[in-house]
N, C-alpha and C positions, 0 to 999 in steps of 0.2 A: 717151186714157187719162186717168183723173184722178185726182189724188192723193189723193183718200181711199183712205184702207185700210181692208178691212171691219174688223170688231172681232173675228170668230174669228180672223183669221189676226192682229191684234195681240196677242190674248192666246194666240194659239201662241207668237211669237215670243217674248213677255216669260217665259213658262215654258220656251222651250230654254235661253234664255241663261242663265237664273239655276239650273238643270239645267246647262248645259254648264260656269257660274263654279263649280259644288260638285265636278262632277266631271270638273276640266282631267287626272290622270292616267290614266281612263281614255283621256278624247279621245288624249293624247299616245301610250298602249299603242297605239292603232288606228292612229298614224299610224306609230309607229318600225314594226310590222306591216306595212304597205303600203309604209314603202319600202325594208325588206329584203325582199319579195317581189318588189318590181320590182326591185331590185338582181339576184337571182336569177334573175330571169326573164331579164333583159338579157343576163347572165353567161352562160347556157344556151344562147339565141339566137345569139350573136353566137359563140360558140365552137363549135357545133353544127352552125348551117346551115349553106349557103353564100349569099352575100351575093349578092341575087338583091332580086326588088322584091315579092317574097311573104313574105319571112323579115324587111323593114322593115313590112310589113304588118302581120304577126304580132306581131310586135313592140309596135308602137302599138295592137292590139286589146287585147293579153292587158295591159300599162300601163294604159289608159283601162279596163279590164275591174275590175285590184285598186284602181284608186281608186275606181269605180264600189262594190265593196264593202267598202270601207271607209266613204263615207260612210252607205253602207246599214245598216251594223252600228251606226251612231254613233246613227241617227235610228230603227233598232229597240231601242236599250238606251234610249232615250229615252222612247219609247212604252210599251216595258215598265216602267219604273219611276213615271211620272208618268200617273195612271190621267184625271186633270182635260185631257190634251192628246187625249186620243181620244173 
C-alpha cells in the first residue's frame, strides 16, 4: 500500500469536513437519533425476549444496523447538499 492518496478521494475528504465543520448540529441530530434508537432497541430486547444466544444476536445486528444508518444518512445529506462531491 502506498501512501499516496489519489486526489478525488483528497478532495472528497477536504469537502466532508468543511461540510461536516458548517453542519456539526445536524451530524449531532443523527447521532442523539441513533442512540436513542439503540437505547430503545436494547430496552425492547432485553425486556421482551428471553435471554438465549439469538436475542444477544438480535441484539448486536439491529445496534450495528442503526449505526449503519446513521452514518448512511450523514453521507446522504452530504451528497445532497454538496453537488462538487459527486
Amino acid at each position: 500500500m502506498t501512501r499516496f492518496i489519489p486526489y478525488p478521494r483528497r478532495v472528497y475528504r477536504k469537502l466532508f469536513t468543511t461540510w461536516a465543520r458548517r453542519n456539526l448540529k445536524l451530524i449531532a441530530f443523527f447521532a442523539a437519533v441513533v442512540l436513542v434508537l439503540i437505547a430503545v432497541e436494547t430496552a425492547v430486547i432485553l425486556l421482551m425476549l428471553p435471554r438465549n444466544g439469538f436475542s444477544r444476536w438480535l441484539l448486536g445486528a439491529l445496534q450495528a444496523t442503526s449505526v449503519a444508518m446513521g452514518l448512511y444518512a450523514t453521507n446522504a445529506a452530504f451528497l445532497a447538499n454538496k453537488r462538487e462531491a459527486i
